[in-house]
Backbone bond lengths (Angstrom), bond angles and torsions (degrees), N, CA, C in turn:
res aa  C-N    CA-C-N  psi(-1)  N-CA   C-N-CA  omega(-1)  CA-C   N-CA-C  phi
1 X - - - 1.434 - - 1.528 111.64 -
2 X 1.410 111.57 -57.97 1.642 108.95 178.35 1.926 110.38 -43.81
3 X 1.507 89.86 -52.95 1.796 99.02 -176.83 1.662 92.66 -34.38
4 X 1.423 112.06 -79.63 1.567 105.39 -156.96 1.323 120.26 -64.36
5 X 1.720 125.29 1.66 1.311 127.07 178.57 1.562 91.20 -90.28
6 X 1.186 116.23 -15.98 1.378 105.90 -160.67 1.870 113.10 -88.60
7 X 1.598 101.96 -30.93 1.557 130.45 163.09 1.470 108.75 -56.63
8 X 1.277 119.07 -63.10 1.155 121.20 169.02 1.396 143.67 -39.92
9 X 1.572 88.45 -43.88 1.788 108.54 165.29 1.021 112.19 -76.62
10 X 1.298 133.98 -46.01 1.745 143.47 -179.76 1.886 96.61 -59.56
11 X 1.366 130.28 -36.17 1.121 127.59 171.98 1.345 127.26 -62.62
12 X 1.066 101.33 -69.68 1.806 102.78 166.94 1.354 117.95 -70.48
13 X 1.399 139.75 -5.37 1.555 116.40 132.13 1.288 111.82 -74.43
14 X 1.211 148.98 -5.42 1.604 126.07 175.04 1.915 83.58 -76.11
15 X 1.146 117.95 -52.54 1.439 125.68 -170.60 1.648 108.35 -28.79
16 X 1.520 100.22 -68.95 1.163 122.70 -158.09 1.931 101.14 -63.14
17 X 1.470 101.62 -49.99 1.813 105.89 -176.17 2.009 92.59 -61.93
18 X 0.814 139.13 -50.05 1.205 111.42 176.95 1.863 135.32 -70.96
19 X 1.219 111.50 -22.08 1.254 110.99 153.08 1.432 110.73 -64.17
20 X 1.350 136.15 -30.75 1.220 117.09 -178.15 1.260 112.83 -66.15
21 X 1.543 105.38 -53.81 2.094 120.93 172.37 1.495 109.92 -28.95
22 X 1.222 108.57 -50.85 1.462 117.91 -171.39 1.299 115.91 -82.79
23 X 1.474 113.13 -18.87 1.798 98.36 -169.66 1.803 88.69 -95.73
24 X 1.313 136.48 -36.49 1.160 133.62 162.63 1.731 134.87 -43.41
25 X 1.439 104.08 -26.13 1.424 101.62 -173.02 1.157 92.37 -90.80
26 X 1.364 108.82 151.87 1.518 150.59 -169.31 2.018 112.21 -66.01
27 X 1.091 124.24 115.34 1.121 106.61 -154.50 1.598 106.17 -78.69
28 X 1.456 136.25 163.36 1.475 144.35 -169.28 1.626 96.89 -59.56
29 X 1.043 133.75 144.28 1.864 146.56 -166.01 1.299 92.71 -129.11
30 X 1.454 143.90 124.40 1.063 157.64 112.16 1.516 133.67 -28.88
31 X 1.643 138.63 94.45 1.445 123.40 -149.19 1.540 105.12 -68.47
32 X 0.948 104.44 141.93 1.640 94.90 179.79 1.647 108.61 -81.01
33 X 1.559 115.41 166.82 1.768 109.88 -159.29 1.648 83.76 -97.10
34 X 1.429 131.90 -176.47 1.129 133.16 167.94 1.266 119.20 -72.84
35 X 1.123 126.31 -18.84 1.331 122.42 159.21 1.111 134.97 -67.18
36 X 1.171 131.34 -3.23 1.326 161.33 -138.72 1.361 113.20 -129.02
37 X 2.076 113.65 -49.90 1.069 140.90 149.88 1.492 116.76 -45.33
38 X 1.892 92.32 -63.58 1.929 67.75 178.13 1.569 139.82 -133.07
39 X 2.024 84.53 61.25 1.466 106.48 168.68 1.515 79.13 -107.25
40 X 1.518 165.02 -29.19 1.052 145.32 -172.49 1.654 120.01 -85.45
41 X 1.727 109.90 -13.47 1.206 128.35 151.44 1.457 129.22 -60.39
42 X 1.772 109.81 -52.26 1.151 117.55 171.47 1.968 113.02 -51.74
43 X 1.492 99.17 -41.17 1.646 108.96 -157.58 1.496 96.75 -66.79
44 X 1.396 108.99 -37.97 1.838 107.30 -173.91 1.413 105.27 -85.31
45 X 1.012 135.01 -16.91 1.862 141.63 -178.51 1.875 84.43 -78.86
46 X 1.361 97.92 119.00 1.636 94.42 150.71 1.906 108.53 -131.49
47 X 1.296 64.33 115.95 2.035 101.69 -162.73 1.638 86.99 -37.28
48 X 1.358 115.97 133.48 1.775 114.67 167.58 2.038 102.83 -82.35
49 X 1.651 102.25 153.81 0.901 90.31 -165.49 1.470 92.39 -105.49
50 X 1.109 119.90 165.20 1.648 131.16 -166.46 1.424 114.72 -122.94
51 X 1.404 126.92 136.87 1.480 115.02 -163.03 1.505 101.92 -134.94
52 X 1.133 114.92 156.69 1.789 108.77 -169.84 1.701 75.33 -139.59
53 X 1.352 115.46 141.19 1.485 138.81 148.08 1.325 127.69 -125.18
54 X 1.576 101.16 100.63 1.941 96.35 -171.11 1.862 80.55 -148.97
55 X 1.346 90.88 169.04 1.612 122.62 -176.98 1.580 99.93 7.78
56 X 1.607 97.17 74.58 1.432 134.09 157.02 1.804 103.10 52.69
57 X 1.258 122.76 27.95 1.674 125.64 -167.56 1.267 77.47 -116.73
58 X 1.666 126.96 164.38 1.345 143.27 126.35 1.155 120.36 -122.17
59 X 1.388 104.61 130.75 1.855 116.34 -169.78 1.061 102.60 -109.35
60 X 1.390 124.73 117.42 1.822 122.73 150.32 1.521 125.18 -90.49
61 X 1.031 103.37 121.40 2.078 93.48 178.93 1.723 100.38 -128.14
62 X 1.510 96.94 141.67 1.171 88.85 -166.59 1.669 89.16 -140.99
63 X 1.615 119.39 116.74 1.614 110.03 -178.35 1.744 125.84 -46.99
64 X 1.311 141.84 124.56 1.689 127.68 146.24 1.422 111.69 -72.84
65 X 0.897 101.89 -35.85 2.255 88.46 -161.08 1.792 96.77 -140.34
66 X 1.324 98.70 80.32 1.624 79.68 168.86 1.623 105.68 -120.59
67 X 1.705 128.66 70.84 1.594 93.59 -163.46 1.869 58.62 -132.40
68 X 1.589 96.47 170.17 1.535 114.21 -158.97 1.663 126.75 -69.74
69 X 1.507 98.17 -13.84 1.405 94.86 165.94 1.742 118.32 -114.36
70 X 1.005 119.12 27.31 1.162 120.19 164.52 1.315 125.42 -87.15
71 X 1.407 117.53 134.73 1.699 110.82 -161.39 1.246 112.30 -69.99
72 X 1.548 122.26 -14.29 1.367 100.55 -166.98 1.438 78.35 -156.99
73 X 1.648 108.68 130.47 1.331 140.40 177.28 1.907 119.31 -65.30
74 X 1.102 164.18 71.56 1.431 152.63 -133.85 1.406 93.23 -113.48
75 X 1.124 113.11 169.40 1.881 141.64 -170.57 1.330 100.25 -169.51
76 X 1.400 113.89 114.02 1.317 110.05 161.48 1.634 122.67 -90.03
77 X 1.219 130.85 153.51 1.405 116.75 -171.26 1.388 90.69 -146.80
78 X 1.520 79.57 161.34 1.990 101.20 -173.96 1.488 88.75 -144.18
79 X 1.420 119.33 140.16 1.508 132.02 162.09 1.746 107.04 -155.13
80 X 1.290 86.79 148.34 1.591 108.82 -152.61 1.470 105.49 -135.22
81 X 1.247 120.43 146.75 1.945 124.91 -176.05 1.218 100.14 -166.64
82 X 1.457 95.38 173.89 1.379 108.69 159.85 1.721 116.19 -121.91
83 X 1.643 92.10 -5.77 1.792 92.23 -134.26 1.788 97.87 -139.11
84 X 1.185 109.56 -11.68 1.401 115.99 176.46 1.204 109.55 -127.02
85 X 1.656 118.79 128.80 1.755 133.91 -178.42 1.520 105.60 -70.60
86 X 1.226 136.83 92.05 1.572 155.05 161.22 1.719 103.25 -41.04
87 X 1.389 126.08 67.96 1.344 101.48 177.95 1.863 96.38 -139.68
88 X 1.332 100.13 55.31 1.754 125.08 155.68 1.633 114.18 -51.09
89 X 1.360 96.56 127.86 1.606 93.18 165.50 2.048 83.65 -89.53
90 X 1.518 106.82 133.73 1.484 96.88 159.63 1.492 110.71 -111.00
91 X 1.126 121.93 34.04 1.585 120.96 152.97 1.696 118.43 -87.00
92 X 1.598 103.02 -9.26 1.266 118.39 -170.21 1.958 114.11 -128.82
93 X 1.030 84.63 7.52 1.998 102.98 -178.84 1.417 106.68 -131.89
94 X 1.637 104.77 -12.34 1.769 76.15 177.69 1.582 96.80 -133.30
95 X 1.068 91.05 173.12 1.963 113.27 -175.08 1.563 108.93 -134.57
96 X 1.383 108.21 146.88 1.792 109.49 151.82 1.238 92.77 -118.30
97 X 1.870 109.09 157.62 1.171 122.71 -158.99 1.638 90.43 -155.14
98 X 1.716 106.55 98.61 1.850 86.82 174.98 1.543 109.38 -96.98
99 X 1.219 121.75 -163.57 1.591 120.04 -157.45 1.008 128.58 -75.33
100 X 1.523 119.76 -17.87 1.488 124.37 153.58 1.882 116.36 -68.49
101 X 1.401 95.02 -8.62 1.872 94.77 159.42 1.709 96.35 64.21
102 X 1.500 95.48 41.26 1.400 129.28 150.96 1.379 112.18 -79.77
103 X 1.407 124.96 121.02 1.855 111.64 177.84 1.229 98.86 -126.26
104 X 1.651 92.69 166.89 1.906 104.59 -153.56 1.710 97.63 -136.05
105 X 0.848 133.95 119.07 1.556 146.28 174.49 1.646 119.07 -80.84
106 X 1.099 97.62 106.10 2.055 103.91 -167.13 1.318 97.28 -46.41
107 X 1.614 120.19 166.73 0.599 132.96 168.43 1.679 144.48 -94.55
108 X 1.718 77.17 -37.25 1.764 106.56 165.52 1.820 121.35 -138.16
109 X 0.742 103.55 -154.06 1.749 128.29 167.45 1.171 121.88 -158.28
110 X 1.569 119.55 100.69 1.555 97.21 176.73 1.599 114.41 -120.56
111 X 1.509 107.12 115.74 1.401 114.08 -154.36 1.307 112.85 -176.48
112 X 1.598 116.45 -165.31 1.215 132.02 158.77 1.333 116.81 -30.24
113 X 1.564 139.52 118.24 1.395 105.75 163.00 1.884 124.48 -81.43
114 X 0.801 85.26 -166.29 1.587 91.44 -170.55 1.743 112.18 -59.43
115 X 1.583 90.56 155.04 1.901 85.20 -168.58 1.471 119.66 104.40
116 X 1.610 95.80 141.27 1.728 91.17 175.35 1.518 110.84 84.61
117 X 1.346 106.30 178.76 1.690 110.41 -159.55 1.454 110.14 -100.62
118 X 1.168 103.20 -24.05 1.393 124.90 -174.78 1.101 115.62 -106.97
119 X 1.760 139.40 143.62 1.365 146.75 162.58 1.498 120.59 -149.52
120 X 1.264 91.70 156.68 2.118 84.00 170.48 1.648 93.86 -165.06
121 X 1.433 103.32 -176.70 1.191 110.48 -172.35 1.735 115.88 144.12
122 X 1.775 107.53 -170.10 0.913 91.84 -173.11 1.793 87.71 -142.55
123 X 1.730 86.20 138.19 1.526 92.62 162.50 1.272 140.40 -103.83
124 X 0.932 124.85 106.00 1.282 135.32 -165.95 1.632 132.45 -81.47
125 X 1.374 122.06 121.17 1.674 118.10 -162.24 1.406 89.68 -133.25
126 X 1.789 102.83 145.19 1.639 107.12 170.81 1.595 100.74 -60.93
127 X 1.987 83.59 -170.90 1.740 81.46 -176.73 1.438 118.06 -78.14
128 X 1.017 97.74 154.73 2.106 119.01 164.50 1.476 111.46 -62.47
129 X 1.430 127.32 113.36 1.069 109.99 162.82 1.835 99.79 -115.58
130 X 1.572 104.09 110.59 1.615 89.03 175.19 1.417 77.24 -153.45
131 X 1.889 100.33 170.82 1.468 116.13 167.12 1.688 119.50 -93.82
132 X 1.841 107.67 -5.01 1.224 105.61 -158.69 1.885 105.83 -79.31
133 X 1.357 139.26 161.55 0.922 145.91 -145.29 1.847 109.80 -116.05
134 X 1.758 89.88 -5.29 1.447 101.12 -177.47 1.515 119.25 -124.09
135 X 1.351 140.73 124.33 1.125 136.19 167.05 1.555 118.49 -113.82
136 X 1.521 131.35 169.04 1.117 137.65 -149.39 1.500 101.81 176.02
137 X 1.403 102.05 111.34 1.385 125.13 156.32 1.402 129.99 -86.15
138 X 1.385 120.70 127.24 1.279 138.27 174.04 1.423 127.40 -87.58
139 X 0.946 122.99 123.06 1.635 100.88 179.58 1.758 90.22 -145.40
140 X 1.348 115.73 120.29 1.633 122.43 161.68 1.087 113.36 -92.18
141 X 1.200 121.37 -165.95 1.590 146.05 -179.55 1.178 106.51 34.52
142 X 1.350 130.11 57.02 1.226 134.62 153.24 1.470 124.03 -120.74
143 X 1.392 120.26 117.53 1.177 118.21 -143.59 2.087 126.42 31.91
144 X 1.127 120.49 21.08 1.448 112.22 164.45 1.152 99.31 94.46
145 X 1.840 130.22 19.99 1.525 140.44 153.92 1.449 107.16 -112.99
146 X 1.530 101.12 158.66 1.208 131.81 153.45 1.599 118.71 -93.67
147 X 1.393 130.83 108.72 1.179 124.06 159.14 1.207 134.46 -124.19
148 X 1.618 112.73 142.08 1.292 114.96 -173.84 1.590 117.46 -102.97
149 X 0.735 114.02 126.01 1.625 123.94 151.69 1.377 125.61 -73.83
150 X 1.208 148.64 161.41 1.525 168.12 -177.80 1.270 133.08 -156.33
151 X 1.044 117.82 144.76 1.353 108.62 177.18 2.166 96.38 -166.89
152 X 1.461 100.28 139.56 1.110 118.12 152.84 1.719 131.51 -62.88
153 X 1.362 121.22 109.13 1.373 109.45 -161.34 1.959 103.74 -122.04
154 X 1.379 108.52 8.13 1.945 102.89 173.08 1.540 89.99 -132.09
C-alpha cells in the first residue's frame, strides 16, 4: 500500500512540476512584417490636428492614414466662414510635398461638394513612397491664402 501511495505521489508531482513549466513559459511571438508595424504605429500616433486662420476661413486638417505602407494617404478637413464662397476643386488646390520637396497630387475629395460656408471631408492621395521624415500639405485658393500644414511622420 505505502509503495503505491508512494508512486502515486511521485506521479502527480512529476504531473504537477510540468504543468507549472508549461503554464509559465512564455508563449512563441511571431515578428510582425512592417506593415503590421506601421498600421500599429499609425493606430497609436493620433495625428495632431493643425489649424490655419487667415482671410476670415478656418481650416482644420487633421491626418487618418499617413504611415508608409498604406495605399492611400487621407486628411480630413473642416473649413468654416461666414464671408467667403468655398467652392475649390481640392484635387486642383492642394498638394503634398514631403521633405525632399517631392509633391503628390490628391487623388479625390470625399465630402462636401463645393459651395457654401461650410465644408469637410476627406482628401485623399495614393501612396507615399519616400524616405523623408517630413510631410506638408498645401492647400490655396481658399479665401485668397495659401496654407500649409506639417507634420512629423518617423
Amino acid at each position: 500500500m505505502k509503495k503505491t501511495a508512494l508512486i502515486i505521489l511521485t506521479t502527480l508531482v512529476f504531473l504537477g512540476g510540468l504543468f507549472i513549466f508549461y503554464q509559465n513559459r512564455p508563449a512563441e511571438r511571431k515578428m510582425p512584417t512592417a506593415d503590421q508595424i506601421d498600421q500599429q504605429t499609425n493606430a497609436k500616433q493620433k495625428w495632431e490636428s493643425k489649424t490655419d486662420d487667415q482671410s476670415a476661413v478656418i481650416v482644420i486638417v487633421t491626418p487618418i492614414d499617413i504611415f508608409s505602407q498604406a495605399k492611400e494617404w487621407k486628411f480630413d478637413i473642416v473649413m468654416d466662414t461666414h464671408s467667403v464662397e468655398m467652392d475649390q476643386d481640392f484635387t486642383k488646390t492642394a498638394v503634398l510635398v514631403d521633405g525632399q520637396r517631392k509633391e503628390y497630387k490628391p487623388l479625390r475629395w470625399e465630402g462636401t461638394p463645393a459651395g457654401g460656408h461650410h465644408r469637410e471631408g476627406t482628401l485623399v492621395f495614393g501612396q507615399i513612397k519616400s524616405d523623408s521624415n517630413l510631410i506638408e500639405l498645401k492647400i490655396s485658393g481658399i479665401g485668397d491664402a495659401t496654407r500649409s500644414f506639417s507634420w512629423q511622420i518617423k
